[in-house]
C-alpha positions in Angstrom: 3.7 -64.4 90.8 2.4 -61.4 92.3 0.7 -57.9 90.7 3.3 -55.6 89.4 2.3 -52.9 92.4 2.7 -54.9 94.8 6.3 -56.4 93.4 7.1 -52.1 93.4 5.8 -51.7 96.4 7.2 -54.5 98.3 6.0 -55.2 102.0 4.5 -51.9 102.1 1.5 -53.1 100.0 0.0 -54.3 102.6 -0.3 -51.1 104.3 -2.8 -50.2 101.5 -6.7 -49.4 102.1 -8.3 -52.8 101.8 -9.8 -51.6 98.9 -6.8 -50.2 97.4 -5.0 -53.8 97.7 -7.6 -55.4 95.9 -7.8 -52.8 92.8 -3.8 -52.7 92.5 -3.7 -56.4 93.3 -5.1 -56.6 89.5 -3.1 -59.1 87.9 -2.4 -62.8 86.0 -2.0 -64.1 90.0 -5.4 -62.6 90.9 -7.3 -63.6 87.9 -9.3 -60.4 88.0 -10.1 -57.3 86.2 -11.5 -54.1 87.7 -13.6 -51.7 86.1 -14.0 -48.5 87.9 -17.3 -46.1 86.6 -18.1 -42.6 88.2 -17.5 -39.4 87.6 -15.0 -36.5 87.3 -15.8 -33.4 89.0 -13.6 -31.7 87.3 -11.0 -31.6 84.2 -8.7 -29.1 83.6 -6.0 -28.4 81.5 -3.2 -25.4 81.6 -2.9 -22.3 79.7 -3.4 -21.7 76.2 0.1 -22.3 75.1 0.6 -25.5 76.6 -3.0 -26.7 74.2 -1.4 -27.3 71.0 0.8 -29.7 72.8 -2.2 -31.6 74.5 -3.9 -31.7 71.3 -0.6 -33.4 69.7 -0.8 -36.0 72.6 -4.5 -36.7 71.9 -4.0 -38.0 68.7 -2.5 -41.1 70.4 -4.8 -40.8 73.6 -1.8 -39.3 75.7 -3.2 -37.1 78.3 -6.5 -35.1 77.2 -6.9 -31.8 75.6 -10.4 -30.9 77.0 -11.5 -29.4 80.2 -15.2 -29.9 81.6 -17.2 -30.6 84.8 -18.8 -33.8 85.9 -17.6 -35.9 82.9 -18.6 -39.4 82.8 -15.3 -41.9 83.7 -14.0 -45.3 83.1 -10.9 -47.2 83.6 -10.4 -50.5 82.1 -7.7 -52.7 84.5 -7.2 -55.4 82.5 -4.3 -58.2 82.9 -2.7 -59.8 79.9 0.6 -61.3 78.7 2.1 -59.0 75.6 3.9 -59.9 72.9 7.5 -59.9 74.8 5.6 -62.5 77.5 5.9 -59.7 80.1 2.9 -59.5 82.6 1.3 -56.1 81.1 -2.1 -54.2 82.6 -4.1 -51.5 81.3 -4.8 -48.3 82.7 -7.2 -47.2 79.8 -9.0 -44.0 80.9 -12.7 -43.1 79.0 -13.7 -39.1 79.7 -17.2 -39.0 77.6 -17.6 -35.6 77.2 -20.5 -34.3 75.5 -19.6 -34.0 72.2 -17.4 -36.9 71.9 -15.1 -39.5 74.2 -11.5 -38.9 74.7 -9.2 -41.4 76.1 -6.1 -41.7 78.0 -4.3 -45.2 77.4 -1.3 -46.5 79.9 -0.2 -50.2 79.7 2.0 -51.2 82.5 4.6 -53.5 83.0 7.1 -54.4 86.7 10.6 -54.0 85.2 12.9 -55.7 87.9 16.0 -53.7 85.9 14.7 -50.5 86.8 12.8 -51.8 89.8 10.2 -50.0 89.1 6.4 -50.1 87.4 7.0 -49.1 84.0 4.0 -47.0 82.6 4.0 -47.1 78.6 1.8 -44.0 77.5 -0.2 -43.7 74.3 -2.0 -46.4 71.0 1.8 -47.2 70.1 4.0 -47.0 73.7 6.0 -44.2 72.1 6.8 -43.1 75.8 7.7 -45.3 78.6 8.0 -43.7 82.3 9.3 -44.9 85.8 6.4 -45.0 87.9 7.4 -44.7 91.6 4.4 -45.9 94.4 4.6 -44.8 98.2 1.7 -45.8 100.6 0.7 -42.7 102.8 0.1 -43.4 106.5 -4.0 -43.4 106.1 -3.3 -46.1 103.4 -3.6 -44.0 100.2 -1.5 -44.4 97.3 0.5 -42.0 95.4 2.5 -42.2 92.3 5.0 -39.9 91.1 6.3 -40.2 87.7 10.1 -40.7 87.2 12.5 -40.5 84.2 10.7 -40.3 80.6 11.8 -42.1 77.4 11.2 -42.0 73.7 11.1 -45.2 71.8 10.5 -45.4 68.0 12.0 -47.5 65.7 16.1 -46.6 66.0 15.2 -43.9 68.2 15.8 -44.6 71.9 15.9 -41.1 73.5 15.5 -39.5 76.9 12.6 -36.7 77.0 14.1 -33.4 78.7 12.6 -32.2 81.5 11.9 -29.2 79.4 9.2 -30.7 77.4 8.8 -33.6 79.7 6.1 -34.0 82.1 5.8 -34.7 85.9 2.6 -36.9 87.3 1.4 -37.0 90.4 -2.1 -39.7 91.3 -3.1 -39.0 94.5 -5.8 -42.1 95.3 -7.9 -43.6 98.6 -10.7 -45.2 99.3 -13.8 -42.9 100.9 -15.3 -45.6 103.5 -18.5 -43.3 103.7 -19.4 -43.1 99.8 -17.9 -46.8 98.9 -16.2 -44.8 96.2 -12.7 -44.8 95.3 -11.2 -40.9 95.2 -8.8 -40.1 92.6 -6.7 -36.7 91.9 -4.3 -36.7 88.8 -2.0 -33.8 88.1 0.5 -33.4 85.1 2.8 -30.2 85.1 5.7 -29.0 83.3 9.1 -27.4 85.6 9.4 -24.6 83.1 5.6 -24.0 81.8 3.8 -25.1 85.1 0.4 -27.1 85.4 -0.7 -29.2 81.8 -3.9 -31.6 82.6 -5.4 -32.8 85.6 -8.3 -34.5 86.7 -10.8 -35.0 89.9 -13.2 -37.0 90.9 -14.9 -40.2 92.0 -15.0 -44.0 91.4 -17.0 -47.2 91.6 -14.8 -50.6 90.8 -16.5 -53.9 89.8 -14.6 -57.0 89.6 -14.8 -59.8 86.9 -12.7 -62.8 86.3 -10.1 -61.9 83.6 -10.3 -65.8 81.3 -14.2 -65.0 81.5 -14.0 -61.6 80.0 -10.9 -61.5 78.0 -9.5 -58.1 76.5 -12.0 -56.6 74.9 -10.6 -55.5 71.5 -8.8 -51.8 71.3 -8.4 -52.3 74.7 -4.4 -53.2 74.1 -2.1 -50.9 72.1 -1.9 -50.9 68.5 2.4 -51.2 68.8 4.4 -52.9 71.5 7.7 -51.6 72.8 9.9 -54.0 74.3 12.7 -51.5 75.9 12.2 -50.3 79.2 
């Protein structure tokens, strides 16, 4: 078995930053977890008509309706086997802003169907999106997000591209700092930018049947459609 990034990315993981292979080689093969600590430089979020939305997707720590300058960061990558026995990983993001943390939770899954990552966004994986990888020539990765999906209950629903939004994660590894760099951008194709995020990383390294999943680290509901 091998992580799910490198089953999306084929032979072209290897053409990752050394550093970069380690962190997305995160998985039940490896037997480790990475936790990444630094900073954020900057947060941002778009204009004030898009807030309302943001605040709606906060409730179940989708994206982040705050904005702020060097905010304190963490991301939890944490291998596990959910409920449907599929080889799952967290991408649990902590911004501890002054007055209070705010988080942005992904759990992640390879679907060989859609031969892609699949990123499930939010507490209850209300919204599952194609996640498409591409190694750049210096050996940075970048994701793009793909076609979006609303899951609850009955409901099985495509989520329009007018309401829908586009990622992009720009990250490498800066060799001079020892610090992973990390550039997030969300936007809209009718209302333009939504939330982003910039900054710096440190990643430590643990074994995964030492530490365990610390609890409200996994979602609160499992989907099982892709």
């Amino acid at each position: 078995m091998t992580s799910i990034f490198r089953r999306a990315l084929g032979d072209d993981f290897d053409r990752l930053h050394p550093e970069l292979r380690r962190r997305f080689s995160v998985g039940l093969h490896s037997g480790e977890m990475c936790t990444g600590r630094g900073v954020m430089d900057r947060i941002w979020r778009g204009p004030a008509f898009v807030r309302p939305f943001l605040a709606l997707g906060g409730t179940r720590n989708v994206l982040v309706p705050r904005a702020g300058r060097d905010i304190p960061f963490t991301i939890e990558n944490v291998p596990y086997v959910d409920g449907y026995g599929r080889e799952t990983v967290t991408f649990v993001r902590t911004f501890a802003f002054p007055d209070r943390s705010r988080r942005f939770d992904a759990t992640m899954i390879y679907s060989a169907r859609r031969g892609c990552v699949v990123d499930y966004l939010g507490t209850h994986q209300h919204l599952a999106t194609d996640l498409h990888p591409e190694v750049t020539a210096d050996g940075s990765l970048i994701i793009r997000s793909g076609a979006h999906r609303f899951r609850e209950g009955l409901v099985d629903v495509p989520v329009p591209a007018l309401i829908g939004g586009d990622a992009e994660v720009r990250e490498r590894f800066d060799e001079r700092s020892g610090r992973f760099r990390i550039s997030v951008r969300v936007t809209n194709r009718t209302f333009g930018p939504l939330f982003g995020y910039e900054g710096s990383f440190a990643a430590e390294y643990a074994p995964v049947e030492v530490t365990g999943v610390r609890p409200g680290l996994r979602p609160v509901r499992e989907e099982a459609r892709v």
